[in-house]
TORGU-290025 format. One record per residue (C-alpha): residue number from 1; residue in three letters; x, y, z. Coordinates in pm, 1 decimal, padded with zeros to 6 digits, m for minus. Example, Ala and Ser with C-alpha at 12.3 -4.5 7.8 and 13.67 -1.06 7.14 Angstrom:
2
+-----+---------+----------+----------+----------+
! num ! residuo !       px !       py !       pz !
+-----+---------+----------+----------+----------+
!   1 !     ALA !  01230.0 ! m00450.0 !  00780.0 !
!   2 !     SER !  01367.0 ! m00106.0 !  00714.0 !
+-----+---------+----------+----------+----------+
! end
This chain:
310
+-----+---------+----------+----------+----------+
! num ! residuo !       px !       py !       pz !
+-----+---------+----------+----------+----------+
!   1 !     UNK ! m00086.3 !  01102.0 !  01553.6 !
!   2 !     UNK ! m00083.0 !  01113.0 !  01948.9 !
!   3 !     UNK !  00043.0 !  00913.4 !  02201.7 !
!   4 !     UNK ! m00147.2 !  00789.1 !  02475.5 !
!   5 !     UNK ! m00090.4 !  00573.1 !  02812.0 !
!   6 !     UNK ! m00284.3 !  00453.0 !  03124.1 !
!   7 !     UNK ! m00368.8 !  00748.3 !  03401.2 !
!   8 !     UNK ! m00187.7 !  00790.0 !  03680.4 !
!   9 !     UNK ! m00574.3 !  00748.3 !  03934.9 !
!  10 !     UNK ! m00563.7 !  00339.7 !  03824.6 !
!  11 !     UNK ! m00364.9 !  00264.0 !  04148.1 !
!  12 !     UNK ! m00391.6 ! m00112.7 !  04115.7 !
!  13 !     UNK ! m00135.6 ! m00114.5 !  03800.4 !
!  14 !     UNK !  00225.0 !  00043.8 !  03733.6 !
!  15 !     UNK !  00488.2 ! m00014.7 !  03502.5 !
!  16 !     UNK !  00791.0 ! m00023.5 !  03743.0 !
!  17 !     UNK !  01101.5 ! m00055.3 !  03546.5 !
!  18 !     UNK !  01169.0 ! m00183.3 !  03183.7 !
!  19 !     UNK !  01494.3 ! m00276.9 !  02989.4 !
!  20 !     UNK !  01726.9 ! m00556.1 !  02863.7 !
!  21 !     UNK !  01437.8 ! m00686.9 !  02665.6 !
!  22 !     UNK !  01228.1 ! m00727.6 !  03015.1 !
!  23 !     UNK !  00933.1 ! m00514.5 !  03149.5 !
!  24 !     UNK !  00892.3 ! m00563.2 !  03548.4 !
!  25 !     UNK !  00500.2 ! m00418.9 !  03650.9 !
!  26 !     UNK !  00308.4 ! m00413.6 !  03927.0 !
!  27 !     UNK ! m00061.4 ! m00596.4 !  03943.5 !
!  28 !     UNK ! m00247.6 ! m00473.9 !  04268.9 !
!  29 !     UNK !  00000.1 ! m00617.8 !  04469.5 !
!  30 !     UNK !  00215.2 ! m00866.1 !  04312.7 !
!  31 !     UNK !  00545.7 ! m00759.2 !  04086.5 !
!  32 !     UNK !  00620.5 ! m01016.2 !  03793.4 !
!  33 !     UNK !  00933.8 ! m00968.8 !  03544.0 !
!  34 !     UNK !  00830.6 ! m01101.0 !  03151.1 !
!  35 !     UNK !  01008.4 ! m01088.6 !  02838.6 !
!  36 !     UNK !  00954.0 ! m00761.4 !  02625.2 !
!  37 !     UNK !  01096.5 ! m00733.7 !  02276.7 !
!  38 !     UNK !  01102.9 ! m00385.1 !  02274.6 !
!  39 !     UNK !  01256.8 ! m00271.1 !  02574.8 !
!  40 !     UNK !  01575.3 ! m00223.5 !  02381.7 !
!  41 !     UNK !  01757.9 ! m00012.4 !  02647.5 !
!  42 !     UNK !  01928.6 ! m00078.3 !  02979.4 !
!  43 !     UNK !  01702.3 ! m00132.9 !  03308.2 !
!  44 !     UNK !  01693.3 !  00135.9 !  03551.6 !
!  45 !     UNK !  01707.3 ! m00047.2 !  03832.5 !
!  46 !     UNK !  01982.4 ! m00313.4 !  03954.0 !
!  47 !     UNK !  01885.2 ! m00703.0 !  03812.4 !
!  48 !     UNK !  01932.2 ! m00717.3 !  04206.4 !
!  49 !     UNK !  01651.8 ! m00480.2 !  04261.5 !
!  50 !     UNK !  01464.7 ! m00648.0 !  04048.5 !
!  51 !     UNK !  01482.8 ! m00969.2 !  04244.2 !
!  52 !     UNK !  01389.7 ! m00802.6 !  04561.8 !
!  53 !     UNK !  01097.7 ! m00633.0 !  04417.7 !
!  54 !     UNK !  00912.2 ! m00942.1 !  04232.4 !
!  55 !     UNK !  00720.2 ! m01236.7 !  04283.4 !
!  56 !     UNK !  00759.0 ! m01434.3 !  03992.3 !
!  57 !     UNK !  00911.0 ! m01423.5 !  03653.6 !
!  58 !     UNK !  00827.7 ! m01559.2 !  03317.4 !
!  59 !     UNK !  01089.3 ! m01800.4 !  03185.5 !
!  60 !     UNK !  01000.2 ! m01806.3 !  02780.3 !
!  61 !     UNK !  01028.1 ! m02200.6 !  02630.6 !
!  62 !     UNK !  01177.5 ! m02300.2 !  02310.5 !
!  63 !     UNK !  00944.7 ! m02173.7 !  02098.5 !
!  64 !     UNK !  00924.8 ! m01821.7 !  02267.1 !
!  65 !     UNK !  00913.3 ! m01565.2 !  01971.4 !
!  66 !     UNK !  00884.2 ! m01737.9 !  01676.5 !
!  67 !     UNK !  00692.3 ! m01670.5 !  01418.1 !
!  68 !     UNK !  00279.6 ! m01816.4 !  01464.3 !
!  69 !     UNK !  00437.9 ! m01973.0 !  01748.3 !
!  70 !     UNK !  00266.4 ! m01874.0 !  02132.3 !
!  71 !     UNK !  00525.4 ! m01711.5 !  02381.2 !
!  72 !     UNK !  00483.3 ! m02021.8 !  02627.0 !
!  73 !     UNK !  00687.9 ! m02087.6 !  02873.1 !
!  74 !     UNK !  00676.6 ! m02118.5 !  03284.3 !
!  75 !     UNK !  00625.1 ! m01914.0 !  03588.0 !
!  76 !     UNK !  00908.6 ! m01915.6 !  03826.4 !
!  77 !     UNK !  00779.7 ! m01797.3 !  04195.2 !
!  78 !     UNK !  01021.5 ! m01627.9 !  04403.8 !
!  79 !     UNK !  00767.1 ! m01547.8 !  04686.9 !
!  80 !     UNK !  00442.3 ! m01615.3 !  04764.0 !
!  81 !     UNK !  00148.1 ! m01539.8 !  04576.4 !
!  82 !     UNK ! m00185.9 ! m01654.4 !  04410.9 !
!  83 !     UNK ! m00239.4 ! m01777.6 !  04102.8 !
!  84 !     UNK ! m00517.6 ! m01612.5 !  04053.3 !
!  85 !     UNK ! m00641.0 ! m01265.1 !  04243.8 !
!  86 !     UNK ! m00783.8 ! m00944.0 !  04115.8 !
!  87 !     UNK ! m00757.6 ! m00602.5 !  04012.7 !
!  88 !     UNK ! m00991.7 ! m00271.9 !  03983.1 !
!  89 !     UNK ! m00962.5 ! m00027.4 !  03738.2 !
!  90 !     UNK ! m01136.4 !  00294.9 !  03809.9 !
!  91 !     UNK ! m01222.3 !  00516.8 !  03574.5 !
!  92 !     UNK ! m01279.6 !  00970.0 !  03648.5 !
!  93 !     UNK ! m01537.5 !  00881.0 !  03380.6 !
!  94 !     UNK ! m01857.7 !  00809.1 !  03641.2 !
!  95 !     UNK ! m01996.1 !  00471.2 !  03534.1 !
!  96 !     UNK ! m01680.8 !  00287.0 !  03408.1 !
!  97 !     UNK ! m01567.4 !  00088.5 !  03725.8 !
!  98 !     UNK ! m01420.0 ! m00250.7 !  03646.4 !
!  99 !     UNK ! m01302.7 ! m00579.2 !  03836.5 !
! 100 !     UNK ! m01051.6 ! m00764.8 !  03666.7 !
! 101 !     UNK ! m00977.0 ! m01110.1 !  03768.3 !
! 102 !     UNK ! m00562.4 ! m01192.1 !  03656.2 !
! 103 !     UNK ! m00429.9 ! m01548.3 !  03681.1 !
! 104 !     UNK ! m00084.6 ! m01681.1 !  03536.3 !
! 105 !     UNK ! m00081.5 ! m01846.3 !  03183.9 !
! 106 !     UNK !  00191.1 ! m02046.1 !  03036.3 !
! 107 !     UNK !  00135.7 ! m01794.8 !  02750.8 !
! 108 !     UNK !  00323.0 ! m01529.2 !  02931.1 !
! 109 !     UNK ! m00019.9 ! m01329.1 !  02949.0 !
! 110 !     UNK ! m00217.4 ! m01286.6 !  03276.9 !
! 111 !     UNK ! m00543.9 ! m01191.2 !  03183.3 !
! 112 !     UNK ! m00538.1 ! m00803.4 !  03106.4 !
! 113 !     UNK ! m00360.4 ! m00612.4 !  02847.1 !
! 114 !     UNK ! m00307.0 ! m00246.0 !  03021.7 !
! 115 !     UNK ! m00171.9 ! m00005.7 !  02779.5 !
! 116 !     UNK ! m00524.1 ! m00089.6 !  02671.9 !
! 117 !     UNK ! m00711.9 !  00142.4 !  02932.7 !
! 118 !     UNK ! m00721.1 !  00436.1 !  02660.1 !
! 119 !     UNK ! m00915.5 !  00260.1 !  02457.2 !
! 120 !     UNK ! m01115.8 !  00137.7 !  02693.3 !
! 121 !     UNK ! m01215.6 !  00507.2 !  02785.7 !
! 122 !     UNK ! m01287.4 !  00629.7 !  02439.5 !
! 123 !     UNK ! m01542.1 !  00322.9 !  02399.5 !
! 124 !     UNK ! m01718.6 !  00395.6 !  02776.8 !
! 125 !     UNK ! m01723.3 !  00761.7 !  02667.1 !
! 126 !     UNK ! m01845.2 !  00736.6 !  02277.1 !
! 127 !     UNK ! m02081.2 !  00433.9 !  02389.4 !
! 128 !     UNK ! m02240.6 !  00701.5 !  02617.7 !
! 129 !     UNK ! m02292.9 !  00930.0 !  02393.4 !
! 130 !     UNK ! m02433.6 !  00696.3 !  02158.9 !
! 131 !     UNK ! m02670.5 !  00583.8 !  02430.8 !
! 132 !     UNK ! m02799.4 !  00861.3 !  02540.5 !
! 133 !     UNK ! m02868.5 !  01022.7 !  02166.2 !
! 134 !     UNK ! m03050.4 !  00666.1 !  02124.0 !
! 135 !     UNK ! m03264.9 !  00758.3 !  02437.4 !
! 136 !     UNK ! m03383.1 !  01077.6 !  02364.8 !
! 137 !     UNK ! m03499.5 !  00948.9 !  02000.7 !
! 138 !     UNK ! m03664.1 !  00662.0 !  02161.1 !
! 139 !     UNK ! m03420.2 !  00453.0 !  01929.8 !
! 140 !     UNK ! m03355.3 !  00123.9 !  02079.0 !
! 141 !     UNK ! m02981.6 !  00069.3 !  02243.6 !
! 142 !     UNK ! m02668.7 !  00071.4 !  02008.0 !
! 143 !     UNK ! m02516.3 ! m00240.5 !  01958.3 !
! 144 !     UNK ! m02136.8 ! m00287.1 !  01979.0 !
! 145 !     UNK ! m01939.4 ! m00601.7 !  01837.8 !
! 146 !     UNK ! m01609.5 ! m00677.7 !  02039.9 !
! 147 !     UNK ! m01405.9 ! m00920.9 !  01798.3 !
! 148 !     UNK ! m01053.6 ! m01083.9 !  01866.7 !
! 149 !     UNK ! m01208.6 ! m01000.7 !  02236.1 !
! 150 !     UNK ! m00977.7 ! m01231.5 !  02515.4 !
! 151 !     UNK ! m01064.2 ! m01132.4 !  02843.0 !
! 152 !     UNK ! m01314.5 ! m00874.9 !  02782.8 !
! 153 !     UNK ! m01228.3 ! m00526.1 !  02911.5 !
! 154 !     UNK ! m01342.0 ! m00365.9 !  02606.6 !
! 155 !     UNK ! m01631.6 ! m00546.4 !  02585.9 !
! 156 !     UNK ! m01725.5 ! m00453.4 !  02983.9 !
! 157 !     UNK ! m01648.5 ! m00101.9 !  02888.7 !
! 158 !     UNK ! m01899.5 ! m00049.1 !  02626.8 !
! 159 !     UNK ! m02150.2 ! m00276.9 !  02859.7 !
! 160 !     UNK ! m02099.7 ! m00018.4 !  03130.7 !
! 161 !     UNK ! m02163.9 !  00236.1 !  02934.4 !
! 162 !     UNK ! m02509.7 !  00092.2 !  02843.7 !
! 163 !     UNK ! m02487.2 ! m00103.2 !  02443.0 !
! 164 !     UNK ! m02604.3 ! m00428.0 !  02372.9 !
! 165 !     UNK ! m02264.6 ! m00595.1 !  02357.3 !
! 166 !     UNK ! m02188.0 ! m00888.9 !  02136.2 !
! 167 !     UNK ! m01800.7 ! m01080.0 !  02296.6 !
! 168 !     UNK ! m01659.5 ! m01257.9 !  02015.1 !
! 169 !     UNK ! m01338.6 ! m01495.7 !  02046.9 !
! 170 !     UNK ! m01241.3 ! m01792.4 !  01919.3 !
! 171 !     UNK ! m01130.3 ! m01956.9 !  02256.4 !
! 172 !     UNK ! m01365.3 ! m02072.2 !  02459.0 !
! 173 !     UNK ! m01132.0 ! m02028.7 !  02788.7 !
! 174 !     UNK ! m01114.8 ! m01670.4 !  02722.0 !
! 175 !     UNK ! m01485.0 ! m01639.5 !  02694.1 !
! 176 !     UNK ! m01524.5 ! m01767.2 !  03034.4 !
! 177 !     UNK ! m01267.8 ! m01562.0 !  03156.7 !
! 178 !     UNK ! m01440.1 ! m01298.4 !  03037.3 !
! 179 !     UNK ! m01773.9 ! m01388.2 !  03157.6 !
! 180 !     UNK ! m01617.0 ! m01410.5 !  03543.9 !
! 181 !     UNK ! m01488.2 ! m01030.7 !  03449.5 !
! 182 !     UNK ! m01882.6 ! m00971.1 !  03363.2 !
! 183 !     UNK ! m02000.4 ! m01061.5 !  03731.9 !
! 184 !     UNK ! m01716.1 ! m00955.8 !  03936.9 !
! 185 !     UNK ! m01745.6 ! m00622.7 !  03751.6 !
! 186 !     UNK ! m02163.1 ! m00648.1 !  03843.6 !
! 187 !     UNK ! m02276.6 ! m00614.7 !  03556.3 !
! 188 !     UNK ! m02520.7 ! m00877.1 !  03363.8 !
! 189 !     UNK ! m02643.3 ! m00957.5 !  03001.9 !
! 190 !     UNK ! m02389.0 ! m00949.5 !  02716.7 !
! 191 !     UNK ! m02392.5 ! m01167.8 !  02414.4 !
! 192 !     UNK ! m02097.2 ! m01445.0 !  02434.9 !
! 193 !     UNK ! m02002.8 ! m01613.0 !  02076.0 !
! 194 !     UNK ! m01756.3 ! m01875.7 !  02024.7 !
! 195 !     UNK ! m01638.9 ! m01833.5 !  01658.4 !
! 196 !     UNK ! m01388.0 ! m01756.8 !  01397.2 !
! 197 !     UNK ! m01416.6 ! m01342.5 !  01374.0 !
! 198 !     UNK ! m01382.5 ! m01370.4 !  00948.7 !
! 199 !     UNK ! m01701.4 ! m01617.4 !  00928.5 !
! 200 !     UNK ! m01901.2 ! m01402.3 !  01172.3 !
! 201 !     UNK ! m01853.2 ! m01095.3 !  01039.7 !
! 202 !     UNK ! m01927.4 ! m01225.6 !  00674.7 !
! 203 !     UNK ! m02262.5 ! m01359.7 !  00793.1 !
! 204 !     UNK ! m02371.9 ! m01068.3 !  00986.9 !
! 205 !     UNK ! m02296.8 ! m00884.7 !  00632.3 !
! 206 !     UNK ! m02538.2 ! m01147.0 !  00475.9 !
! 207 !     UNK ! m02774.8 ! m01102.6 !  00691.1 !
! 208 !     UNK ! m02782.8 ! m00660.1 !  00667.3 !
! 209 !     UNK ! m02726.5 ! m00656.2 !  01110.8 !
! 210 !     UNK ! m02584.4 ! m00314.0 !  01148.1 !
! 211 !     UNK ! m02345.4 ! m00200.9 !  01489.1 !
! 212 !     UNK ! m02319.5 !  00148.9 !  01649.3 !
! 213 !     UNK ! m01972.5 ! m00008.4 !  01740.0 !
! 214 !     UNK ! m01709.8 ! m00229.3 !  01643.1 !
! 215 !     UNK ! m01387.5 ! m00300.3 !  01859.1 !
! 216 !     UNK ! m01110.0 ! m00505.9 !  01663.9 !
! 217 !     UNK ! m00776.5 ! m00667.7 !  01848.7 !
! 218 !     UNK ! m00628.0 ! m00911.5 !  01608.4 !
! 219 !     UNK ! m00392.1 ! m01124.6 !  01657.3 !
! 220 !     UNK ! m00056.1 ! m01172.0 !  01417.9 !
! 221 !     UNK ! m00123.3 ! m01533.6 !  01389.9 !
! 222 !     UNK ! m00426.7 ! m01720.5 !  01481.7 !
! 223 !     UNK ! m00674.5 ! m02053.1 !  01467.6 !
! 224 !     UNK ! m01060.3 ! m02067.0 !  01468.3 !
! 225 !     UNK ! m01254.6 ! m02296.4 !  01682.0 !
! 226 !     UNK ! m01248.7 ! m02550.6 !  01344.9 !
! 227 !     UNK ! m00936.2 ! m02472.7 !  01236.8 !
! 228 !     UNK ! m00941.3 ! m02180.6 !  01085.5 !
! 229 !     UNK ! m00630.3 ! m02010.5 !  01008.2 !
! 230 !     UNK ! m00532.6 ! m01615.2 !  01063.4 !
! 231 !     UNK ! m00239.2 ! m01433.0 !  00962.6 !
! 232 !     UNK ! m00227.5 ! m01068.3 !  01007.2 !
! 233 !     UNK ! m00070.8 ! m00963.4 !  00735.3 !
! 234 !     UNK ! m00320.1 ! m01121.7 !  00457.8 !
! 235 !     UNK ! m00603.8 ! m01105.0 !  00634.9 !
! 236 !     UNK ! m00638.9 ! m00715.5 !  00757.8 !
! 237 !     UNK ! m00762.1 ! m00577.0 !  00495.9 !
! 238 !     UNK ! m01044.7 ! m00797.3 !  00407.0 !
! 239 !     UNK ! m01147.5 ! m00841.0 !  00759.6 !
! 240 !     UNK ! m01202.2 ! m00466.9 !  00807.1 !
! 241 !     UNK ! m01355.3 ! m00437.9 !  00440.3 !
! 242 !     UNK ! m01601.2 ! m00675.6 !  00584.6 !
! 243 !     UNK ! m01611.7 ! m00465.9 !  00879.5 !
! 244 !     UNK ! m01689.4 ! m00202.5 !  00695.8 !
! 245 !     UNK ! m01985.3 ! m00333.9 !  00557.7 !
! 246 !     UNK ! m02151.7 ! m00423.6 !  00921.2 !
! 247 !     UNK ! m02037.9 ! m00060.3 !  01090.5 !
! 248 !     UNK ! m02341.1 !  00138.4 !  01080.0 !
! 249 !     UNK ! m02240.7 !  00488.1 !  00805.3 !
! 250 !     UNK ! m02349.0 !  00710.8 !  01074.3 !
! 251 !     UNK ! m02380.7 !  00760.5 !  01453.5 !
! 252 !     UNK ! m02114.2 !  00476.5 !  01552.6 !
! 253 !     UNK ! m01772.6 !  00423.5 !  01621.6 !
! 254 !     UNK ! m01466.5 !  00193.7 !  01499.5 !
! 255 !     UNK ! m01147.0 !  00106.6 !  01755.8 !
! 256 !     UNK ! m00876.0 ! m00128.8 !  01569.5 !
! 257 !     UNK ! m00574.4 ! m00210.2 !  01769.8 !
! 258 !     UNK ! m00282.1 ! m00356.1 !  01636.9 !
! 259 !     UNK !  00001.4 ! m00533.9 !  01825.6 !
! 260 !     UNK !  00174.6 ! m00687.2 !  01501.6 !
! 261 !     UNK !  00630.7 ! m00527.5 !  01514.1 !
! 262 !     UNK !  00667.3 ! m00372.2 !  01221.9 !
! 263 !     UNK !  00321.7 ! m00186.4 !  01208.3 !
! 264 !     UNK !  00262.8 !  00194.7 !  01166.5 !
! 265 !     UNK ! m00046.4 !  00420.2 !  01287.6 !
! 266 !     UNK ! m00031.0 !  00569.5 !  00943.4 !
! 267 !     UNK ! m00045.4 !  00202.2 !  00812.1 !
! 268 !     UNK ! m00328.2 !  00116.0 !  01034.7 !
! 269 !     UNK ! m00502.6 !  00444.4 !  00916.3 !
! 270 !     UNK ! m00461.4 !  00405.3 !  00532.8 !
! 271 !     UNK ! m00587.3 !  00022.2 !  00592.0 !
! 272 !     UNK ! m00911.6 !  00226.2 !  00786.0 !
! 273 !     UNK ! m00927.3 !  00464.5 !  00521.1 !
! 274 !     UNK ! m00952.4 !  00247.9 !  00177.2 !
! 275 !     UNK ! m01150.1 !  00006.7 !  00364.2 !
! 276 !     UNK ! m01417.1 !  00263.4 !  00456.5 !
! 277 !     UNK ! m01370.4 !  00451.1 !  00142.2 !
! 278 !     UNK ! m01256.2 !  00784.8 !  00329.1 !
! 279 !     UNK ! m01144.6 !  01059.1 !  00144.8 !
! 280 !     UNK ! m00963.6 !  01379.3 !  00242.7 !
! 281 !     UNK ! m00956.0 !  01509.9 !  00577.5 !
! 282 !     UNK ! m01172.7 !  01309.6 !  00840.7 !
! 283 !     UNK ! m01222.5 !  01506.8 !  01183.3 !
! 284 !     UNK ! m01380.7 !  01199.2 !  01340.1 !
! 285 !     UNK ! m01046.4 !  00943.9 !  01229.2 !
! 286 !     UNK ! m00697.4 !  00949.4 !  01485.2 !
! 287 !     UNK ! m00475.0 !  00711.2 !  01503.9 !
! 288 !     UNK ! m00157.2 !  00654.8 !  01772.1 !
! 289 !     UNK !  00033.4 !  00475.1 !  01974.4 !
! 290 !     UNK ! m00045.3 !  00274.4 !  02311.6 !
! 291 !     UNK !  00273.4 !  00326.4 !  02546.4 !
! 292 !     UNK !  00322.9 !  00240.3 !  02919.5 !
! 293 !     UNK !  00616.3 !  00466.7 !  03104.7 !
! 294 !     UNK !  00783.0 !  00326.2 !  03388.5 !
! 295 !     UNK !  00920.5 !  00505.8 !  03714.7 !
! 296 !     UNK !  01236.9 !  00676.3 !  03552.8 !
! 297 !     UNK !  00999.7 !  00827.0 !  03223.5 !
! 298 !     UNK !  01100.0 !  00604.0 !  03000.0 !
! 299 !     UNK !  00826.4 !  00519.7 !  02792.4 !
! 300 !     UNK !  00767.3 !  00154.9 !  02632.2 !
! 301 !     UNK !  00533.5 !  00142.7 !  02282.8 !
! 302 !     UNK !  00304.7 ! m00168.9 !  02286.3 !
! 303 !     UNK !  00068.7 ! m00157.3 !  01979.2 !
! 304 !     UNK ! m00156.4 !  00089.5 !  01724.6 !
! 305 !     UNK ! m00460.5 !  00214.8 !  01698.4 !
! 306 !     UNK ! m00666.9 !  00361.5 !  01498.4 !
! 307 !     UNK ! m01027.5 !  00538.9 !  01539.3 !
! 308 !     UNK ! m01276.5 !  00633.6 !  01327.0 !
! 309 !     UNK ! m01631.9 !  00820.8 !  01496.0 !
! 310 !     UNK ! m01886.5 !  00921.1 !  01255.7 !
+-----+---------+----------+----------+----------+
! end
């Protein structure tokens, strides 16, 4: 199992301080303060340091935390700022340059999930490969599927690197958002679906289309464009059974992330492994843990993952 955070060259984010169940970060150039369950220790900083430093705060509303309830609430501005502005992420890895646009929703959420930026690497660098194998065979490009997808990172990350990329969410905001990502990040062409990830993945099945990658970030609790309901917990292990089942045997890759308290990486791994039927040792399977560290080292775990390349 490893552990694995953002790199210290993406200048335009920074986990300043966490504690007292609060996480203050930095986005380009505005500070915000939100709730975080699992900053369980004290703050490093003064609560009047914190006031100096940010711009707004997230103020949760009654519902804030419970169970297949959204963390809404309201943004409280202490200084000025936008509601909406931008960020870059950079990558070393030549190719994978991304603009980001950020904006403040009453869901406590502001458009970009960082701790994610690990991830986003291993797809830009095993898409790559994958493309360029695909070139020299004269095989046509790989295909990735991006379900559970919100704002689109991933899915820009395995575009950059040169797949035929299929977005899939259920919310049709999100898509958008994620199209704007698309053209401020110049790039063009990827395959936006509005659906429930369960019926698309079945009928992809049905139909015998294959991906070179599939990228899974689902949700504890959930609803489909027509209703349909998710719950984590009883509907994992059928959804990547399914996903199984469209994830081509050979020459393709598998990232499932997992946000969902009281999940493992060696439960996400033995859900991987019966649902692809591995056995023994697997040099192409890791699994982890996503973690941001603030200023003063301490170091704040934010969800799973778990990897298979074959």
């Amino acid at each position: 199992m490893t552990i694995e955070s953002p790199g210290d060259f993406w200048k335009d984010y920074e986990l300043v301080d966490s504690g007292n169940f609060e996480k203050l970060e930095r986005f380009g150039r505005y500070l915000m303060s939100r709730p975080e369950p699992k900053a369980l220790w004290d703050k490093t900083m003064s609560e009047r340091e914190w006031e100096a430093a940010m711009h707004v705060r997230f103020k949760p509303g009654a519902g804030f935390g419970k169970a297949g309830k959204e963390d809404s609430g309201t943004w409280d501005k202490v200084k000025k700022m936008e509601d909406q502005w931008t960020i870059r992420y950079g990558s070393p890895q030549k190719g994978l340059d991304l603009t980001l646009r950020l904006g403040l929703t009453s869901f406590k959420h502001v458009g970009v999930f960082p701790e994610q930026a690990p991830n986003w690497e291993y797809i830009f660098r095993n898409t790559s490969e994958l493309v360029a194998k695909a070139a020299s065979a004269g095989k046509p490009r790989p295909k990735v599927l991006n379900m559970f997808a919100y704002t689109g990172a991933a899915s820009l990350a395995a575009k950059a690197a040169g797949a035929d990329v299929t977005h899939l969410d259920s919310v049709r905001q999100v898509v958008t958002w994620a199209r704007t990502n698309m053209e401020l990040s110049g790039l063009d062409n990827v395959r936006w679906v509005v659906e429930d990830a369960m019926k698309f993945a079945k009928r992809e099945a049905r139909r015998g289309n294959r991906y070179q990658g599939i990228i899974l970030d689902p949700p504890a609790y959930g609803h489909g464009p027509d209703g349909e309901k998710w719950k984590l917990d009883e509907c994992l292990y059928d959804m990547m059974k399914c996903t199984a089942s469209i994830l081509e045997p050979e020459d393709s890759f598998l990232v499932l992330n997992l946000y969902s308290n009281g999940y493992s990486a060696v439960l996400g791994e033995t859900v991987v492994r019966q649902a692809f039927g591995l056995k023994g040792s697997c040099s192409g399977l890791e699994c982890g843990e996503l973690v941001l560290k603030d200023r003063y080292g301490k170091a704040l775990p934010l969800s799973i993952f778990v990897r298979l390349r074959r």
